[in-house]
N, C-alpha and C positions, 0 to 999 in steps of 0.2 A: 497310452498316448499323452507325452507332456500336454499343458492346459494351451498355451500359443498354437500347436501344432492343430489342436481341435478348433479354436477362434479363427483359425484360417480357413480349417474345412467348412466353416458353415457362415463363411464372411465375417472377417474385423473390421469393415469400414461397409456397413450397407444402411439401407431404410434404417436397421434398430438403433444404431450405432447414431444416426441424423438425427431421428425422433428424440433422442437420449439427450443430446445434447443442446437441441432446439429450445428443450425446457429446462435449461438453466443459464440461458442468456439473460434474457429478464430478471433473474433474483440477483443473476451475475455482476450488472449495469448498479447494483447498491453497493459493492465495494470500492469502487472509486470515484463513488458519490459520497459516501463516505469517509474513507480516508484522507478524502482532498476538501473537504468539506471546511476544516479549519478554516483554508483561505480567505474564507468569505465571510463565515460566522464571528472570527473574530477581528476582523478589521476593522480597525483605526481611524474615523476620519477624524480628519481636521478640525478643531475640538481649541476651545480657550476658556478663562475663568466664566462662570457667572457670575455677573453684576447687577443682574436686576431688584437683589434689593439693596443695593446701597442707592441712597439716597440722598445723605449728606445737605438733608434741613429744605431739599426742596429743590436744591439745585438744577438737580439732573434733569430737571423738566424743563429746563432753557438749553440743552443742550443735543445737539442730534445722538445718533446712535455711534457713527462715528468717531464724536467730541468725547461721548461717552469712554470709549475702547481707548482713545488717546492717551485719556488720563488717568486710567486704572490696570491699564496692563501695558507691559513692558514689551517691544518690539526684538526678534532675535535679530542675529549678525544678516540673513538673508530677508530681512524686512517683514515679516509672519509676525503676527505677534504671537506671544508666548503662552505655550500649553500650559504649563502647570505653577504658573508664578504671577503677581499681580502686586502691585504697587500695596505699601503699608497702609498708605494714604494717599488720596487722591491729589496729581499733579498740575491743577491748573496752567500753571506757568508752561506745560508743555503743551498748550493751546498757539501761544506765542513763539515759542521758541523751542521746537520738537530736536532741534539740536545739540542741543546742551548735553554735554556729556558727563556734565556733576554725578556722584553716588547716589544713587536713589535705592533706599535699603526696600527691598522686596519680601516678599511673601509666599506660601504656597496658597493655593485654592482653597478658598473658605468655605464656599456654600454652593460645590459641583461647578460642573462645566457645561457648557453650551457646545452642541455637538452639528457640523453640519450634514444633513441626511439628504443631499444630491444625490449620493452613489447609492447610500444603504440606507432606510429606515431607520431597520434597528439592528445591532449587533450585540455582541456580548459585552465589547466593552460600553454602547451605550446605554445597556440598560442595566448592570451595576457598575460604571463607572471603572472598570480596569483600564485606567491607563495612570499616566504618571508614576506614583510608588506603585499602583499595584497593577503593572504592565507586565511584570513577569507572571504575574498569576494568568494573565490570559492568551499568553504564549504555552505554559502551563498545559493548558490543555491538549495539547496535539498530545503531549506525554502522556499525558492521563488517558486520552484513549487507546493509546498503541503500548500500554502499557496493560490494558485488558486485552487488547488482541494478543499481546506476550503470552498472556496468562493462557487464556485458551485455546493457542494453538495447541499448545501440552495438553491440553484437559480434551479438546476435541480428537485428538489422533487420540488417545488412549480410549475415548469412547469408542472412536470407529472401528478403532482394532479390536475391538471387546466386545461393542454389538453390534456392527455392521456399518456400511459407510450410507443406508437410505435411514435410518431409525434416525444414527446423527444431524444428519442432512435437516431433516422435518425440523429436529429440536433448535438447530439453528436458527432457522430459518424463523421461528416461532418466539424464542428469545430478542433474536436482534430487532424481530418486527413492535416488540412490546416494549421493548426500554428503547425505542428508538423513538416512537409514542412520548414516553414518558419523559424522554431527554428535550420534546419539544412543550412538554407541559412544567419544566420545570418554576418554581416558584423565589428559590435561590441560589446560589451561585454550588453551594454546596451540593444540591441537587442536581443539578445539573450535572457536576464535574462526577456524582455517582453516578448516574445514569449513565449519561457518557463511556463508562469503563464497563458497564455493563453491557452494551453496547458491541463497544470494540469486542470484547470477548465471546458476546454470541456469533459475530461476522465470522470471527475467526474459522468457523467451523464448516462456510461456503467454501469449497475448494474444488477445482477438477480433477477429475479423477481418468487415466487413460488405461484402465484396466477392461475394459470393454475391445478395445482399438488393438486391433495387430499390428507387429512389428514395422510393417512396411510404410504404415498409414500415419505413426503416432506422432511425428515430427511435424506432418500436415495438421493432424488435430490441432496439438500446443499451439503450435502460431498462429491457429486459423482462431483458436479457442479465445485467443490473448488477446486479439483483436478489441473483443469487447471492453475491456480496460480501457485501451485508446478510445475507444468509439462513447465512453461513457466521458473522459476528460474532457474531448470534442463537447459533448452535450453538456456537459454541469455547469459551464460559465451561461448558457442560453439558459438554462434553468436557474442561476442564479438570477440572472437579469429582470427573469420575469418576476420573481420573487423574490423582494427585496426586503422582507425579514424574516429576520433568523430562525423566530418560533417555527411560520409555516415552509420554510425552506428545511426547514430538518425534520419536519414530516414528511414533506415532498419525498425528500433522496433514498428511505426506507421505505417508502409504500411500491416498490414494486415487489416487495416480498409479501405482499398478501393474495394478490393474483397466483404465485410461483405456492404458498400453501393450498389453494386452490385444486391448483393444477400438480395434483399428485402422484403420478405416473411412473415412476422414476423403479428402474428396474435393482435390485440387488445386485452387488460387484460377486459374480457369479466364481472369482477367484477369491474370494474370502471365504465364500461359503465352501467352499472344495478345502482350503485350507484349516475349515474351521471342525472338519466332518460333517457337513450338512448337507451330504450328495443328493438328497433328493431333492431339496431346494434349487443345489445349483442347475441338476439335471431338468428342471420345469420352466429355469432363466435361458438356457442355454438352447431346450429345444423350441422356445417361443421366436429366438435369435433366430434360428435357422430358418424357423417359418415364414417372420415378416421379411427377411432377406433372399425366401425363394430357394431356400436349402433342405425341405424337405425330406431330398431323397438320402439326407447323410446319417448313418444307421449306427455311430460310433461313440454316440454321446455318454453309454454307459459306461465306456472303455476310459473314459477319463481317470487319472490316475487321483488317488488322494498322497497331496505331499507334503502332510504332517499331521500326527499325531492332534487326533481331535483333545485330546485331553489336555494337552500342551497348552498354556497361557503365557503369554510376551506381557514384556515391562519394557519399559527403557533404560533397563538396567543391562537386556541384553542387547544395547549397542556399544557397550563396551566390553562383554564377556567375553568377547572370539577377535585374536589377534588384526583382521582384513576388515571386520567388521567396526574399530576400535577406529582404525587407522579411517576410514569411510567416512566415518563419525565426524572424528576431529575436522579430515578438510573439508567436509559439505560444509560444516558449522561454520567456516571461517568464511568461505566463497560468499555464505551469502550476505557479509559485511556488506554486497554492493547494496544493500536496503540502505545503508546508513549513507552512501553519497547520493543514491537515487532520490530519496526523500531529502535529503539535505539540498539540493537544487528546487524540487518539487515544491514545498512548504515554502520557500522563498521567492514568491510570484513579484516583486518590485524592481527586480534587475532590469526589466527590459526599458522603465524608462515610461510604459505607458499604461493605461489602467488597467484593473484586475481581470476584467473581461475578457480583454485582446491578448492576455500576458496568459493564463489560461486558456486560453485556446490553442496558443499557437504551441504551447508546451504540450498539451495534447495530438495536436497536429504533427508535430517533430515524431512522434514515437512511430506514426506509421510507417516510412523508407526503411526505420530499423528494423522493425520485425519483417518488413518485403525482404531487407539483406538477410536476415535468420534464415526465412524459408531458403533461399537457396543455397544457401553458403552451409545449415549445421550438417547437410549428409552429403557433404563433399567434403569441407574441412573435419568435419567431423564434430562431435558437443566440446570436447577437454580445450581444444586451442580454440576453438570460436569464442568458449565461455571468457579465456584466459586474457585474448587478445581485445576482448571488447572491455573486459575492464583494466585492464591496464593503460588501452585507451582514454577511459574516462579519467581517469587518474593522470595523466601528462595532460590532459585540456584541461581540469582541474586545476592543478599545478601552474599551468602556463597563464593561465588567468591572473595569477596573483602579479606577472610582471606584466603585465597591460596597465597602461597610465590610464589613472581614471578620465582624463579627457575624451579618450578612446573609444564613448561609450560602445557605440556601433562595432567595434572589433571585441569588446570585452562582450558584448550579447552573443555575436557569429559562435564564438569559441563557446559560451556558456551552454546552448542551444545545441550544440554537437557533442558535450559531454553529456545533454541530456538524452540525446540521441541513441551513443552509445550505452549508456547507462538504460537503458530502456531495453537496448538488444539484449544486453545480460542477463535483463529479471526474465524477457522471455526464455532463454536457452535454460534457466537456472532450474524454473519450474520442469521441466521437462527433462533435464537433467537428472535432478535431484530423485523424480519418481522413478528413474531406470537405475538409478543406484543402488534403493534397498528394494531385498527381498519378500516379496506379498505378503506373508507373515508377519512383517514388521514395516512394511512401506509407510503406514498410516502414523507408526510412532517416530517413524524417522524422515518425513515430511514435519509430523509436529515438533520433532524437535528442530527440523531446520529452519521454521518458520517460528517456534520460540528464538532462537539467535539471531534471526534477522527482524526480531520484532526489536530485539536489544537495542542495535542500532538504529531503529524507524523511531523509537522512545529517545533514546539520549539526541540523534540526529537536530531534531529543535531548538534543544539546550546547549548545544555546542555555537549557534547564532550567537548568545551571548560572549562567548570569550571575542568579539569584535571590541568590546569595551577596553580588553588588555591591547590587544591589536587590532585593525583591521580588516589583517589578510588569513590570520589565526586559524577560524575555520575553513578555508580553502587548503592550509594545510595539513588539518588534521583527515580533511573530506577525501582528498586525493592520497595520502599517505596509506588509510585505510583501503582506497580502492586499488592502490598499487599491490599491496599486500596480499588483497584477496585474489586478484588476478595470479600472483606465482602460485598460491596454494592449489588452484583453479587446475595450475600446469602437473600438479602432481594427482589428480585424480585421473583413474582408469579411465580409458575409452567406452562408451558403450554404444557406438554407433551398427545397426544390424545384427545387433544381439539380443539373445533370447532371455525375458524380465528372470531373474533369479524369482523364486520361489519359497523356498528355504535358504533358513542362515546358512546352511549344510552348500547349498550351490556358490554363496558366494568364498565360504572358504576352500573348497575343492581348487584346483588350478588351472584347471583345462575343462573344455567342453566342445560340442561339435557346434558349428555352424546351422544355421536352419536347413541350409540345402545339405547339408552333411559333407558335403565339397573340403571344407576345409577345417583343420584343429586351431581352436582360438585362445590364447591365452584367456584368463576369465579377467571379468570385469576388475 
């Protein structure tokens, strides 16, 4: 008896399957407390030279605070005065005569800035100073963390595949809680920015897993599952709010992984073990399944088939070894580009116009109608054009943005908001995708490798902010370009809507197989 066939006879969607899942909401709500975390930890406020020790023989003591600012820092085109520049020498005459538009040779900041802490305490750029020249270093950092989750998606799927998807899970869960610790204890910047990558790369290794869940059910799982994502973005700006610095805010978004180490319950993916020759294990997982689900009387457990070769060990080398498999490879890898516009919207909370709180929410709040469209729409249109059509989607409102006059604001946000929208359906469908395209044997290394390429662009995503300097439509065209792209690749992957998960590399290159009800012959995925 194929392994699906027996998940049905003793329920894939009952008590065990809720239980399973129940306990990884909570550690779940740290990844996009994390990931989104930048927003807030490194924001910017409104910030001008320090003056307080120029003195100037005594003067400034007849002068308000004011008179003070008048005539040592330089006002911009929009009346602000200026971040990172201040008079050579101090201009009295523009006590009298603030209009004078003579050369007045300036300077950069001599001795820090004065930073105002309305919105934030303290941030990263208030408390070493990144901003002006070194502005890019704390934009920087989004990279620096998504460039450890890069790293460990590879290094997690290759553990999981190698010892198990609950051994990894624990390690994760147990790293990211320690350097997540540490990344609020840092003492400078360079500590910080390791921590941080240490960080990203234990997360990486939180993942869901729908290897428990039968065919019928798995659809509901993903988007019920993904929920938590949105339901954490909803929450992180209230949580920021309360906690207005940096240090105890990035305790905060990590501490619910200590409860989730706590609560250790978490059953073994009963198809790795069958996969791995460890029948007796899987058979102790499987028949607990049937118990808490009220499946007792089902007497077939031992009939489960073993579908490979316990001696056998995967690499990620065998994603390219086998022609279907090669071909698999390539277009997941590309599809999931849409990290690179998702986050390229996501990391840029200033477009809407209003503060970070409300711009944060309401980007959280957008994702929900998407994932309600997922649920009904992927097992009727099916995963390959739902995936295709939501990001090609996102990629013409991307696109179409760049010809909205900036006066526009309010039409330039509607369209921003509905790319983000879409772009949200995608990453739902993509995860849930991605795990019905490779076979159990190797699902975990080809999850991590899909999720190392869409770390790619979650990492460069950032840095492409920058190229605004050359232009300032630049990144909206590289963002939408990228998501048009991924979407045709999207249209070239297999169907796997009502199909039974491959198993073996062996099933995904065979060409046919039966149907679950046996009703009908299906080309293979």
């Amino acid at each position: 008896m194929r392994f699906d066939n027996m998940l049905a006879e003793i329920n894939g969607f009952g008590r065990f399957q809720l239980r399973t899942f129940l306990l990884l909401i909570i550690p779940r709500l740290t990844l996009p407390f994390n990931f989104l975390l930048n927003n807030f930890i490194t924001f910017i406020p409104s910030h001008h030279c320090d003056i307080r020790s120029q003195n100037n023989g005594g003067v400034f003591r007849n002068l308000s605070l004011e008179e003070r600012l008048n005539v040592n820092i330089p006002f911009e085109q929009d009346g602000s005065l200026s971040s990172c520049q201040m008079f050579a020498e101090p201009q009295y005459q523009l006590l009298s005569n603030s209009s004078n538009l003579t050369y007045i040779p300036t300077m950069p900041c001599q001795n820090g800035w004065i930073y105002d802490t309305t919105i934030f305490r303290s941030t990263l750029a208030t408390e070493w100073d990144l901003v002006c020249d070194k502005k890019k270093m704390n934009r920087a950092t989004a990279t620096i963390f998504f460039v450890g989750v890069m790293l460990g998606s590879g290094i997690f799927g290759f553990l999981s595949d190698r010892f198990g998807r609950k051994k990894t899970l624990l390690l994760s869960y147990m790293a990211s809680f320690i350097f997540g610790i540490a990344t609020a204890l840092s003492y400078n910047f360079l500590m910080f920015a390791t921590m941080r990558f240490c960080t990203g790369l234990g997360l990486s290794g939180i993942s869901i897993s729908l290897e428990w869940v039968e065919i019928r059910h798995r659809t509901t799982v993903a988007v019920l599952m993904s929920l938590d994502w949105s339901v954490g973005c909803v929450i992180l700006p209230g949580v920021a709010y309360l906690i207005n610095d940096w240090r105890f805010l990035t305790a905060a978004v990590i501490s619910p992984l200590f409860p989730a180490m706590l609560c250790w319950w978490l059953p073994e993916s009963a198809r790795w073990l069958m996969s791995n020759g460890k029948t007796d294990d899987a058979h102790f997982y499987l028949s607990r399944c049937a118990t808490v689900n009220g499946r007792e009387d089902v007497m077939v457990l031992s009939t489960v088939i073993l579908v490979e070769d316990e001696n056998r060990k995967y690499s990620y080398l065998d994603l390219v070894k086998t022609p279907k498999m090669r071909r698999r490879a390539l277009l997941s890898g590309i599809v999931f580009g849409v990290a690179f516009a998702y986050y390229g919207i996501s990391l840029n909370i200033s477009g809407f116009g209003v503060n970070i709180y409300l711009t944060q929410f309401i980007y959280g709040v957008i994702e929900i109608p998407a994932k309600g469209f997922v649920f009904f729409t992927v097992d009727k249109i099916g995963r390959r054009w739902n995936q295709a059509g939501m990001l090609i989607l996102t990629g013409l409102l991307i696109f179409s943005s760049v010809f909205i006059h900036a006066d526009r604001g309010d039409l330039r946000t509607a369209v921003g908001a509905l790319g983000k929208m879409f772009s949200e359906g995608s990453f739902t469908i993509v995860f849930l995708y991605t795990t019905e395209l490779y076979p159990t044997v190797m699902r975990q290394n080809g999850l991590g490798y899909c999720s190392f390429m869409a770390r790619v662009g979650v990492a460069v995503s950032p840095l492409i902010m920058l190229l605004e300097d050359v232009w300032v439509n630049l990144p909206s065209f590289v963002f939408s370009l990228v998501a048009l792209g991924s979407g045709l690749s999207a249209s070239l992957l297999p169907e796997t809507y009502n199909v039974r998960l491959p198993e073996t590399i062996e099933d995904v290159e065979q060409t046919t197989y039966c149907q679950l009800d046996g009703s009908k012959q299906f080309k293979h995925m």
